[in-house]
TIKOLDREN-692058 format. One record per residue: residue in one letter; x, y, z negated of N, C-alpha, C, O in turn. Coordinates in Angstrom, 1 decimal, decimal comma, padded with zeros to 4 digits. Example, Ala and Ser with C-alpha at 12.3 -4.5 7.8 and 13.67 -1.06 7.14 Angstrom:
// residues 2
{r=A&n.xx=013,2&n.yy=-005,7&n.zz=-007,8&ca.xx=012,3&ca.yy=-004,5&ca.zz=-007,8&c.xx=013,2&c.yy=-003,3&c.zz=-007,8&o.xx=014,2&o.yy=-003,3&o.zz=-008,5}
{r=S&n.xx=012,8&n.yy=-002,2&n.zz=-007,1&ca.xx=013,7&ca.yy=-001,1&ca.zz=-007,1&c.xx=012,9&c.yy=000,0&c.zz=-007,9&o.xx=013,4&o.yy=001,1&o.zz=-008,0}
// end
This chain:
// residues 101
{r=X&n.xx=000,8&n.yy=-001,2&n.zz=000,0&ca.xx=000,0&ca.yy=000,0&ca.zz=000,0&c.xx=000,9&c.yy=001,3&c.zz=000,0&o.xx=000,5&o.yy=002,2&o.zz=000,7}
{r=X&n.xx=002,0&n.yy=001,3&n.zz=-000,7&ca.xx=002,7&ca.yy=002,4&ca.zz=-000,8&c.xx=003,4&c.yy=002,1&c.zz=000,4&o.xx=002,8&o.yy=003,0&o.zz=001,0}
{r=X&n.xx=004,1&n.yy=001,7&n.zz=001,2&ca.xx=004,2&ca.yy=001,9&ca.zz=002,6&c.xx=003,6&c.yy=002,0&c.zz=003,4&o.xx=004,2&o.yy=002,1&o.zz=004,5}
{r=X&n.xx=001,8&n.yy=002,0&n.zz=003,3&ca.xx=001,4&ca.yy=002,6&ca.zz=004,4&c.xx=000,6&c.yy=003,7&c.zz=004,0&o.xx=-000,3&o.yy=004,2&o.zz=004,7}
{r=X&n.xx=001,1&n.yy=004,3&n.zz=002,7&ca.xx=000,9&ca.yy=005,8&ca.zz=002,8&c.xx=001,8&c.yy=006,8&c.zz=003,0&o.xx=001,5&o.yy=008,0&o.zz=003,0}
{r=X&n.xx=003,2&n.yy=006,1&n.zz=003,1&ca.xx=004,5&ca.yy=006,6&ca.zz=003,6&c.xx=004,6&c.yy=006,6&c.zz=004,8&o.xx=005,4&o.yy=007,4&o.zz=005,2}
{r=X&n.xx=004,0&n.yy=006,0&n.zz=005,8&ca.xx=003,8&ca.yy=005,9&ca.zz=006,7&c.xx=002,9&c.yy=007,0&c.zz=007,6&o.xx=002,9&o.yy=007,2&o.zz=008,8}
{r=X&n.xx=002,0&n.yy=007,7&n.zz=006,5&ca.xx=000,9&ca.yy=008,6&ca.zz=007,2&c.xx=001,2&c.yy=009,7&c.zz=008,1&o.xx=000,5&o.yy=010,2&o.zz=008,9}
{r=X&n.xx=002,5&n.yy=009,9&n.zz=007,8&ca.xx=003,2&ca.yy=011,2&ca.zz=008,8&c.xx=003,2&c.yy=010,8&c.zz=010,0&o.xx=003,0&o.yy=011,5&o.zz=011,0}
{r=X&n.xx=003,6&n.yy=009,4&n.zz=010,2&ca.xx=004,0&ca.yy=009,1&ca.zz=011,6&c.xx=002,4&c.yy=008,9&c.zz=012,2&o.xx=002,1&o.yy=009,5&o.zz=013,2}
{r=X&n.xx=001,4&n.yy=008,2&n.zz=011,5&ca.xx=000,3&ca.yy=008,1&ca.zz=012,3&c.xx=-000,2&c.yy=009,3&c.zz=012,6&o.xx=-001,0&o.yy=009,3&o.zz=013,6}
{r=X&n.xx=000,0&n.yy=010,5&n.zz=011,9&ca.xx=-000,4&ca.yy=012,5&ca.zz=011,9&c.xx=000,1&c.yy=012,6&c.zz=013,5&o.xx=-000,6&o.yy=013,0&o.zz=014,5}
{r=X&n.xx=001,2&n.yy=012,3&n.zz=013,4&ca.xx=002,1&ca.yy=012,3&ca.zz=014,6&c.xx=001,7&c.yy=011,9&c.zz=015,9&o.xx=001,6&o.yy=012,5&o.zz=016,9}
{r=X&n.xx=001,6&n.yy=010,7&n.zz=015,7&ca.xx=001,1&ca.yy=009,7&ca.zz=017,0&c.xx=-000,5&c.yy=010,3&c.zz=017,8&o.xx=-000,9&o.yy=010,3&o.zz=018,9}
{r=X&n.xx=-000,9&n.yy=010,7&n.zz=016,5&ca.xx=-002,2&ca.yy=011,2&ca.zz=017,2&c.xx=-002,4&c.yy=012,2&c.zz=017,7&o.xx=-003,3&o.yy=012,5&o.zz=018,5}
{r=X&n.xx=-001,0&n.yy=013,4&n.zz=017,2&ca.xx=-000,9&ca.yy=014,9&ca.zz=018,0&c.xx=-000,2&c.yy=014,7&c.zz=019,1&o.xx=000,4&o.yy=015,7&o.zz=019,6}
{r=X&n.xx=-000,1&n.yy=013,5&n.zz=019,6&ca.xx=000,6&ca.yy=013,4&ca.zz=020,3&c.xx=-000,3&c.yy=012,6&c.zz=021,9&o.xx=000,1&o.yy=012,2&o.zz=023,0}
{r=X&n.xx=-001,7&n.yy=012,5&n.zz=021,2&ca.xx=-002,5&ca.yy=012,1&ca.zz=022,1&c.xx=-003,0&c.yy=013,7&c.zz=023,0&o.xx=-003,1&o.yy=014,8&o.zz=022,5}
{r=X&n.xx=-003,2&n.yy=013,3&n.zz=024,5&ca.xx=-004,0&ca.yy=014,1&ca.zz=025,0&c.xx=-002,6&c.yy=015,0&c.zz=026,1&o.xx=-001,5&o.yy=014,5&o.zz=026,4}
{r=X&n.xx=-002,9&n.yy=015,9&n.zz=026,4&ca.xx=-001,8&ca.yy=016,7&ca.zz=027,6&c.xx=-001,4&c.yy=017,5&c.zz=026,8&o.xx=-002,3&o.yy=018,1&o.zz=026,2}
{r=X&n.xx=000,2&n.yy=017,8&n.zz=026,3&ca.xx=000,7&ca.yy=018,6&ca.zz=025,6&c.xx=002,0&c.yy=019,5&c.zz=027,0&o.xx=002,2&o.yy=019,4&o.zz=028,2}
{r=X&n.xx=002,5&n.yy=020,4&n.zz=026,0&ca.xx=003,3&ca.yy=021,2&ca.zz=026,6&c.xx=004,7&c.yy=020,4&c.zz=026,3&o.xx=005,1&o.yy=020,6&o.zz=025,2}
{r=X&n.xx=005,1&n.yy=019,9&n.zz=026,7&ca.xx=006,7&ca.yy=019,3&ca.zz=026,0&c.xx=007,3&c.yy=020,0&c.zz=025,3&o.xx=008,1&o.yy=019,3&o.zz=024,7}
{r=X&n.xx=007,2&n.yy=021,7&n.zz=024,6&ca.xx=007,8&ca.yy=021,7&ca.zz=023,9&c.xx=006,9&c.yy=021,3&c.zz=022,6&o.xx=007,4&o.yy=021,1&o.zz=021,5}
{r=X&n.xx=005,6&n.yy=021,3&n.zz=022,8&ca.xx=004,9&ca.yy=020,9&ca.zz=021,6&c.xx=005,5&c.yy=019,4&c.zz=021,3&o.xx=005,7&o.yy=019,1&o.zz=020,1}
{r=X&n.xx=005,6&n.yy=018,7&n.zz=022,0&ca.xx=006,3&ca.yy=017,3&ca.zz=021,5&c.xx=007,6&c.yy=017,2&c.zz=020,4&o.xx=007,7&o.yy=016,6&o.zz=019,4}
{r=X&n.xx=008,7&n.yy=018,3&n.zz=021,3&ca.xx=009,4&ca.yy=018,3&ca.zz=020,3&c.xx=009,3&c.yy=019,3&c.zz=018,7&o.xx=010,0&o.yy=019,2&o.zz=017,6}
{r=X&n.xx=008,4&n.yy=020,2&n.zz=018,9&ca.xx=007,8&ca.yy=020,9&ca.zz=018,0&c.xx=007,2&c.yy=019,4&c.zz=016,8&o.xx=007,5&o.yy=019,4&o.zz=015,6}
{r=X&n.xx=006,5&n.yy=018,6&n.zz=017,2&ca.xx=005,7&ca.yy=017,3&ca.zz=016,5&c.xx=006,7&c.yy=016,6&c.zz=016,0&o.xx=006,7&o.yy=016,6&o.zz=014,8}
{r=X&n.xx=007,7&n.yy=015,8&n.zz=016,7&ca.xx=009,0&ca.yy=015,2&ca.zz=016,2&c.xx=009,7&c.yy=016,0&c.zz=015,2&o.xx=010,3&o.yy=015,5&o.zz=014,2}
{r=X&n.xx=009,7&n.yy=016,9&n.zz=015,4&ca.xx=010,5&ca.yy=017,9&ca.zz=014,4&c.xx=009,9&c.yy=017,9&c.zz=013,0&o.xx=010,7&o.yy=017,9&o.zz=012,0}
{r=X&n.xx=008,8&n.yy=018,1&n.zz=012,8&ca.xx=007,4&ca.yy=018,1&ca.zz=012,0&c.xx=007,7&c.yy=016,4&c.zz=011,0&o.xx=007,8&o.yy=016,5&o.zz=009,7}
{r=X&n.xx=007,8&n.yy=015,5&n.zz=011,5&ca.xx=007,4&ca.yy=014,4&ca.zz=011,6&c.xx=008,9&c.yy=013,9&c.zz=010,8&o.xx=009,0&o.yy=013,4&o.zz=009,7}
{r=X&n.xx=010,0&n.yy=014,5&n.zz=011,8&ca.xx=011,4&ca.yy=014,4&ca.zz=011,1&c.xx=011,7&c.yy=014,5&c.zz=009,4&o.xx=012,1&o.yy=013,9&o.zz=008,4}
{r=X&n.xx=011,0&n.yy=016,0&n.zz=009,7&ca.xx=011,2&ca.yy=016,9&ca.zz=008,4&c.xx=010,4&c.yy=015,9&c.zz=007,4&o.xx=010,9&o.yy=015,9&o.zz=006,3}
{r=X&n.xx=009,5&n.yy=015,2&n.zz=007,5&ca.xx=008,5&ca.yy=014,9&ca.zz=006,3&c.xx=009,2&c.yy=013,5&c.zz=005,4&o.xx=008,7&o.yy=012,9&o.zz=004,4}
{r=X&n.xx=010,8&n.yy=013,3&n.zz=006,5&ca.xx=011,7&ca.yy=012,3&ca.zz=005,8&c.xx=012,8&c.yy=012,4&c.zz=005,4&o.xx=013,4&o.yy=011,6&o.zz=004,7}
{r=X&n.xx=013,4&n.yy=013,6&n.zz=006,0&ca.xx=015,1&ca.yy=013,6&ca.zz=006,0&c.xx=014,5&c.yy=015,0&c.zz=005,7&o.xx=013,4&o.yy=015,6&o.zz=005,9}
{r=X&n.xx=016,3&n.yy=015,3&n.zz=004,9&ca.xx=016,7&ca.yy=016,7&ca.zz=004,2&c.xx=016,4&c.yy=018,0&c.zz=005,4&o.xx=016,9&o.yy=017,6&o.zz=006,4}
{r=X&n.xx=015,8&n.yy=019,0&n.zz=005,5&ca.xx=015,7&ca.yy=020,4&ca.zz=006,2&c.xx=016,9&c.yy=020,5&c.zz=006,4&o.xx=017,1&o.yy=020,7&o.zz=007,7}
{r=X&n.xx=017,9&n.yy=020,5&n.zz=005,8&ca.xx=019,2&ca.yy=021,5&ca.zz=006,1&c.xx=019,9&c.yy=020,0&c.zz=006,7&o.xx=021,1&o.yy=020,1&o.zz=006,8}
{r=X&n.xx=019,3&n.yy=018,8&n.zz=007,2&ca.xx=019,8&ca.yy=017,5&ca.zz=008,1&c.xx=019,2&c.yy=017,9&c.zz=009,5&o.xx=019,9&o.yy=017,9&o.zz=010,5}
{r=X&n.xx=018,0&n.yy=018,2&n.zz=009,4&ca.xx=016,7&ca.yy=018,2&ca.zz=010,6&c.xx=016,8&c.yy=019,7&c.zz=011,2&o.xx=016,8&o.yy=019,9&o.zz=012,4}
{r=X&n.xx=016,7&n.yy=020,6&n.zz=010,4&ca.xx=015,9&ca.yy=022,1&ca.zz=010,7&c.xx=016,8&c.yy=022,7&c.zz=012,1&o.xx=016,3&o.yy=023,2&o.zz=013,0}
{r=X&n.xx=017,8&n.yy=022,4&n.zz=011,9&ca.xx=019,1&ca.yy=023,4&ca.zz=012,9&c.xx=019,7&c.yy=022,2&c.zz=014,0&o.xx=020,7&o.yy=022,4&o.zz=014,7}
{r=X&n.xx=018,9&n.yy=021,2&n.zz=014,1&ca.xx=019,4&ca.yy=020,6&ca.zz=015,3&c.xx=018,7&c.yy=020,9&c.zz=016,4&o.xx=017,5&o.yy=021,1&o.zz=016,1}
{r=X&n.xx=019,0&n.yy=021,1&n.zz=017,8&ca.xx=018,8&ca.yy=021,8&ca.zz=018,9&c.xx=019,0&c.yy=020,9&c.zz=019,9&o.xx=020,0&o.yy=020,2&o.zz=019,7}
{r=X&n.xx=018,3&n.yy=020,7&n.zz=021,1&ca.xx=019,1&ca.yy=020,9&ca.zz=022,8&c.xx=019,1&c.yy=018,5&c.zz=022,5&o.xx=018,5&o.yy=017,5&o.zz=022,1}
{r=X&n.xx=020,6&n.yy=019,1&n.zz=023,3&ca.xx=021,3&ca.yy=017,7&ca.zz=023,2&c.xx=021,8&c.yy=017,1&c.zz=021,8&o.xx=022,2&o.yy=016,0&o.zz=021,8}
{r=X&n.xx=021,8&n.yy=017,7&n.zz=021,1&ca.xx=022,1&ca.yy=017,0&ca.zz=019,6&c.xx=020,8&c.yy=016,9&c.zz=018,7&o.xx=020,8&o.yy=016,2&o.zz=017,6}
{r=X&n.xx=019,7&n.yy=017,5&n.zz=019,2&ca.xx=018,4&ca.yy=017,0&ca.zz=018,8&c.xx=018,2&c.yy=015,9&c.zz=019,2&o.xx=017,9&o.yy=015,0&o.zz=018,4}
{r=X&n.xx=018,3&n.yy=015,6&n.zz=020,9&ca.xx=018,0&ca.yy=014,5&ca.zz=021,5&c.xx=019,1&c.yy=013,4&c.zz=020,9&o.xx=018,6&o.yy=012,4&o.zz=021,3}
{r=X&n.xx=019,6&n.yy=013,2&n.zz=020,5&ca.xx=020,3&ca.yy=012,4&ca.zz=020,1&c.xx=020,3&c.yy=011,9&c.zz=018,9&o.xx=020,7&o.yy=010,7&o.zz=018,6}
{r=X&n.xx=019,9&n.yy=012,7&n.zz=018,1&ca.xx=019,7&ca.yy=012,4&ca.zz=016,7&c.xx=018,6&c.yy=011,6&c.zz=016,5&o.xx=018,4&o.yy=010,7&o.zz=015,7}
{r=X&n.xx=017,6&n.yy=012,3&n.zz=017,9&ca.xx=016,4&ca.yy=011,2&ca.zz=017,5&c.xx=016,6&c.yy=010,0&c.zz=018,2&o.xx=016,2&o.yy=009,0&o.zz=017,6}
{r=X&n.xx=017,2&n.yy=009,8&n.zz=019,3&ca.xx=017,6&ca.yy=008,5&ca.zz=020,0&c.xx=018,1&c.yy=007,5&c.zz=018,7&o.xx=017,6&o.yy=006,4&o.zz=018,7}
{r=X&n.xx=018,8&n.yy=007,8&n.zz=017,8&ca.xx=019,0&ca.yy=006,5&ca.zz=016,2&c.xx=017,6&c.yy=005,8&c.zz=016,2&o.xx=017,8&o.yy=004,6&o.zz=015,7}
{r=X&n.xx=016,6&n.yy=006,0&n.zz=016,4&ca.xx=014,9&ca.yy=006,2&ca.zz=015,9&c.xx=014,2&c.yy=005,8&c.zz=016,8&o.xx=013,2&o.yy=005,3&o.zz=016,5}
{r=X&n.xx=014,7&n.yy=005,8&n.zz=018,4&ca.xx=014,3&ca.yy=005,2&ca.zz=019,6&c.xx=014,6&c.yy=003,8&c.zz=020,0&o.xx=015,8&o.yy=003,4&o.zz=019,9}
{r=X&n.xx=013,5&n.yy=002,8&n.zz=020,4&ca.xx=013,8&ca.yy=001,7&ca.zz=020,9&c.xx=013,4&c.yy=001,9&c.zz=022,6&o.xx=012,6&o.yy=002,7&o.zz=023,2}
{r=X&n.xx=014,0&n.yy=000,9&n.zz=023,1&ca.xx=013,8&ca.yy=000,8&ca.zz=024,4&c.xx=014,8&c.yy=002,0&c.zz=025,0&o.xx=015,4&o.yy=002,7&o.zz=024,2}
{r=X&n.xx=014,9&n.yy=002,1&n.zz=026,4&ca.xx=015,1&ca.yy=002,7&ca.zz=027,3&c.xx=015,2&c.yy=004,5&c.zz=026,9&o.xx=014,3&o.yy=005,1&o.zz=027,3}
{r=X&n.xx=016,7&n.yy=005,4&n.zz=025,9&ca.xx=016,3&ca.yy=006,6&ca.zz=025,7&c.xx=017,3&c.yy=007,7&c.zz=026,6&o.xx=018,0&o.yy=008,6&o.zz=026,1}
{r=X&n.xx=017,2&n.yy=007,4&n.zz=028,4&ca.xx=017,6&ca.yy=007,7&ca.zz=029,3&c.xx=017,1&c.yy=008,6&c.zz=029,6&o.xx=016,9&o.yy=008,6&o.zz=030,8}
{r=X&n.xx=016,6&n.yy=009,9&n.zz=028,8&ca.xx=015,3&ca.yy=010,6&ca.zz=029,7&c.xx=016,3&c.yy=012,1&c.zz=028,4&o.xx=015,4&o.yy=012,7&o.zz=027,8}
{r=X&n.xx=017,4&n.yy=012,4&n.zz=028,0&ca.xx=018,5&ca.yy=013,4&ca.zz=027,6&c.xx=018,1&c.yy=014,7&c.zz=028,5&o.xx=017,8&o.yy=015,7&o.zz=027,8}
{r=X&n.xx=018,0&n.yy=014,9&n.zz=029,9&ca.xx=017,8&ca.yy=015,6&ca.zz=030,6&c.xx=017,0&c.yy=016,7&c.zz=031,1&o.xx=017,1&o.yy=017,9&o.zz=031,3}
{r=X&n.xx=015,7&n.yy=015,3&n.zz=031,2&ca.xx=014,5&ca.yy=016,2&ca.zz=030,6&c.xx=014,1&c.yy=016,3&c.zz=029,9&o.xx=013,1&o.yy=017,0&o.zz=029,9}
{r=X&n.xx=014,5&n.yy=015,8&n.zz=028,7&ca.xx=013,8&ca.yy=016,7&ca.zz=027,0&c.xx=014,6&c.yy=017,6&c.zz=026,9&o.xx=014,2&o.yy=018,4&o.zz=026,1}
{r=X&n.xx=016,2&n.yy=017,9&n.zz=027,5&ca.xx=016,9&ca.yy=019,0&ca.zz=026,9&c.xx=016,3&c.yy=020,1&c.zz=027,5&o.xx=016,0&o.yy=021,1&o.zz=026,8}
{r=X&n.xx=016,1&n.yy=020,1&n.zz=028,9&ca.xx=015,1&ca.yy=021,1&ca.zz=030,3&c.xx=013,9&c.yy=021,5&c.zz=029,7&o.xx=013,6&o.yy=022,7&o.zz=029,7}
{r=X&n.xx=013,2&n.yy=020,8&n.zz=029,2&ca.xx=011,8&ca.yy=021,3&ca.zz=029,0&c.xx=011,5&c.yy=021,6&c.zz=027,2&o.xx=010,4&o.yy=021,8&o.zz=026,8}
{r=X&n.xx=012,2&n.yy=021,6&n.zz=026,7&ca.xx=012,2&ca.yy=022,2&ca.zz=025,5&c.xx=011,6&c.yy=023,4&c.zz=025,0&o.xx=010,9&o.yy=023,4&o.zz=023,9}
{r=X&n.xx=011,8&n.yy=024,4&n.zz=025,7&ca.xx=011,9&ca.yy=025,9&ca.zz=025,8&c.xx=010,2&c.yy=026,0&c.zz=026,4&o.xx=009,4&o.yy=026,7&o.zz=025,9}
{r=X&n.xx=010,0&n.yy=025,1&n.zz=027,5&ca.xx=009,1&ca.yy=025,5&ca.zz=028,6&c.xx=007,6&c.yy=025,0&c.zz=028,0&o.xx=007,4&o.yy=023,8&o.zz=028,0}
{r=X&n.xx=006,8&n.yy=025,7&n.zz=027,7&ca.xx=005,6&ca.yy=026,0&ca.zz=027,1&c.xx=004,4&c.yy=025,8&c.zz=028,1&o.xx=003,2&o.yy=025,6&o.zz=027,9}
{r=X&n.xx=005,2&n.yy=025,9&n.zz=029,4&ca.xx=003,8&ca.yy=025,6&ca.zz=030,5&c.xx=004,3&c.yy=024,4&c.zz=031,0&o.xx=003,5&o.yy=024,1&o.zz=031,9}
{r=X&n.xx=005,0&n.yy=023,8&n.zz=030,8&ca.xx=006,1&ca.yy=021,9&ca.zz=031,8&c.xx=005,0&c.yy=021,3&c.zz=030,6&o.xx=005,0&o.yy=021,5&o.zz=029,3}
{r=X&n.xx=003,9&n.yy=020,2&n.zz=031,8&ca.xx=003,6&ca.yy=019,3&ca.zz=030,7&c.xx=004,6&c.yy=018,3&c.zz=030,3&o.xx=005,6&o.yy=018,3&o.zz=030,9}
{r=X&n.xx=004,4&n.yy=017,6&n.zz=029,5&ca.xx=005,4&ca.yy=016,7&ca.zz=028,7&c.xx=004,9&c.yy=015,0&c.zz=029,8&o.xx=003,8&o.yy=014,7&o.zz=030,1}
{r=X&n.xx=006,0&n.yy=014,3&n.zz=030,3&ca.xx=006,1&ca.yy=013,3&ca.zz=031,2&c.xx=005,5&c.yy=012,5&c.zz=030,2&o.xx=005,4&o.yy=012,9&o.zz=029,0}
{r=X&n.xx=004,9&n.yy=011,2&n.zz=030,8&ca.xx=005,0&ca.yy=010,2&ca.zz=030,4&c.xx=006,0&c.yy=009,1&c.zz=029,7&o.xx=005,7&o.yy=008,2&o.zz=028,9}
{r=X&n.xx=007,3&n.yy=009,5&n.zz=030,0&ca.xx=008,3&ca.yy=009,2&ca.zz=029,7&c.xx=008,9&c.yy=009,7&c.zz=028,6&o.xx=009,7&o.yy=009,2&o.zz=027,8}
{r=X&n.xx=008,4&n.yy=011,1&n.zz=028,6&ca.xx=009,0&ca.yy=011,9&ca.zz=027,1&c.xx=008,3&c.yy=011,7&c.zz=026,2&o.xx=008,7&o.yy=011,8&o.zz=025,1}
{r=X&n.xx=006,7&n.yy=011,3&n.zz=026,5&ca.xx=005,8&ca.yy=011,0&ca.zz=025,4&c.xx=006,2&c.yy=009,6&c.zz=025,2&o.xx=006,5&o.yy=009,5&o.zz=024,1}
{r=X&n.xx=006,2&n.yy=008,8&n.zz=025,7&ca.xx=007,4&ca.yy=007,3&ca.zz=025,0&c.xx=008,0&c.yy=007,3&c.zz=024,3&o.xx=008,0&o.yy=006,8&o.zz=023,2}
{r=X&n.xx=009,3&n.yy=008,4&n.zz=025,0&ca.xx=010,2&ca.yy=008,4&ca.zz=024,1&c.xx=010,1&c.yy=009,0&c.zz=022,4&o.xx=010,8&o.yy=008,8&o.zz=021,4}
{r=X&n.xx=008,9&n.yy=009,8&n.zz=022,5&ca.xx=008,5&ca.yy=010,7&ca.zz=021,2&c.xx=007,4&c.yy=009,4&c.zz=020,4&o.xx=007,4&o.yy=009,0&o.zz=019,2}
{r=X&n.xx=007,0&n.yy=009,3&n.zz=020,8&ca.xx=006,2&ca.yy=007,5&ca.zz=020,2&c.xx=007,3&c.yy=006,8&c.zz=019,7&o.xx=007,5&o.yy=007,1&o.zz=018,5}
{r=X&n.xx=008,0&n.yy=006,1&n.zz=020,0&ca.xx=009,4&ca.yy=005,3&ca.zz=019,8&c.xx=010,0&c.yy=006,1&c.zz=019,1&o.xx=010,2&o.yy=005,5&o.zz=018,0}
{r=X&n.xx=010,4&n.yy=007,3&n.zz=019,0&ca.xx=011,4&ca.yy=007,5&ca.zz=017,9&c.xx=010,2&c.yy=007,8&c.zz=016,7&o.xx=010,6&o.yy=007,4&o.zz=015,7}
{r=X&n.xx=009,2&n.yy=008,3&n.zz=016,7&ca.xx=008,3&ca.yy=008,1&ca.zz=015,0&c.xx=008,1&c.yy=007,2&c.zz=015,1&o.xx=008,3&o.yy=006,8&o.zz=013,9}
{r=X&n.xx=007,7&n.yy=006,0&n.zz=015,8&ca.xx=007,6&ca.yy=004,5&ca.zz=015,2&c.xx=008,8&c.yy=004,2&c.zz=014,2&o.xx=008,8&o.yy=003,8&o.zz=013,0}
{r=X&n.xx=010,1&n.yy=004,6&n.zz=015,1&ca.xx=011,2&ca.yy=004,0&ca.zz=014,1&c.xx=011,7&c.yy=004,8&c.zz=013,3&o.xx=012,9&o.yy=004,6&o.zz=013,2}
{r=X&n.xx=011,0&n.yy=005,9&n.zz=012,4&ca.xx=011,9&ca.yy=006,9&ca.zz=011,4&c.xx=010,6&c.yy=006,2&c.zz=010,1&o.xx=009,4&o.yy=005,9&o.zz=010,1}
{r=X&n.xx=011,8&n.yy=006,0&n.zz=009,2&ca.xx=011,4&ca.yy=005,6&ca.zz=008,2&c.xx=010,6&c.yy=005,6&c.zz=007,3&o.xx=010,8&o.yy=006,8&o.zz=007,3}
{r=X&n.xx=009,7&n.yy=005,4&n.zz=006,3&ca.xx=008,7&ca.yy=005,7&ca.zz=005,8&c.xx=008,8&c.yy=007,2&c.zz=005,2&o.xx=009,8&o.yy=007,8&o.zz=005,6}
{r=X&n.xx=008,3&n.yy=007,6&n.zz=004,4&ca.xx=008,0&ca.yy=008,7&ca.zz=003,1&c.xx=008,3&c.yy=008,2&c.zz=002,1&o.xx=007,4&o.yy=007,6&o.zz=001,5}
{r=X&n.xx=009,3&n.yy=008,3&n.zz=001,7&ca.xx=009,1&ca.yy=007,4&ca.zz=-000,1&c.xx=008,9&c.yy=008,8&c.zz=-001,0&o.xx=009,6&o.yy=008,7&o.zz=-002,0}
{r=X&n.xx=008,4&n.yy=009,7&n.zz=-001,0&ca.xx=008,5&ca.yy=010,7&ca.zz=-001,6&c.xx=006,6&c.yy=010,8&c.zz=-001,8&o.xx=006,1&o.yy=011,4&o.zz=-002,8}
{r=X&n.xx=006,0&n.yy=010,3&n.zz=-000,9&ca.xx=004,5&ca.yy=010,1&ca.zz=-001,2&c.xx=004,0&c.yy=009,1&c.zz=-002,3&o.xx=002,8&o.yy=009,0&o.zz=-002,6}
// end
């Protein structure tokens, strides 16, 4: 039971993550999602290609797609691919529970 209330962040997550978003809202949601397990001053100031990377630890499968999550970051009107929303599923599946709940 206490792991699947540790767990609640990621399912918050998965579901803002349903529907047509802007890509940068994706990594806006990852970030969110990050924060609710690891230290701020670990998560808060990662950017770009060392964001993407940090979350690739947390990704299974295929996290070949560095390029366009670093490209469309910024970009508010680029919907978010199919591909980047995988990759944003896959890495909150694999970040660790809340033990702090």
């Amino acid at each position: 039971l206490k792991q699947w209330f540790g767990r609640a962040y990621q399912r918050a997550a998965l579901r803002e993550l349903d529907g047509s978003l802007a890509a940068a809202d994706v990594s806006a949601i990852l970030k969110r999602a990050a924060l609710q397990v690891f230290p701020r001053q670990r998560v808060a100031s990662l950017t770009g290609a060392e964001w993407y990377r940090w979350l690739g630890q947390f990704a299974s499968g295929s996290t070949e797609i560095e390029k366009e999550f670093v490209s469309c970051l910024g970009s508010s009107r680029e919907v978010a691919s199919a591909d980047l929303l995988r990759f944003a599923r896959s890495c909150i599946r694999g970040m660790p529970p809340n033990v702090n709940d």
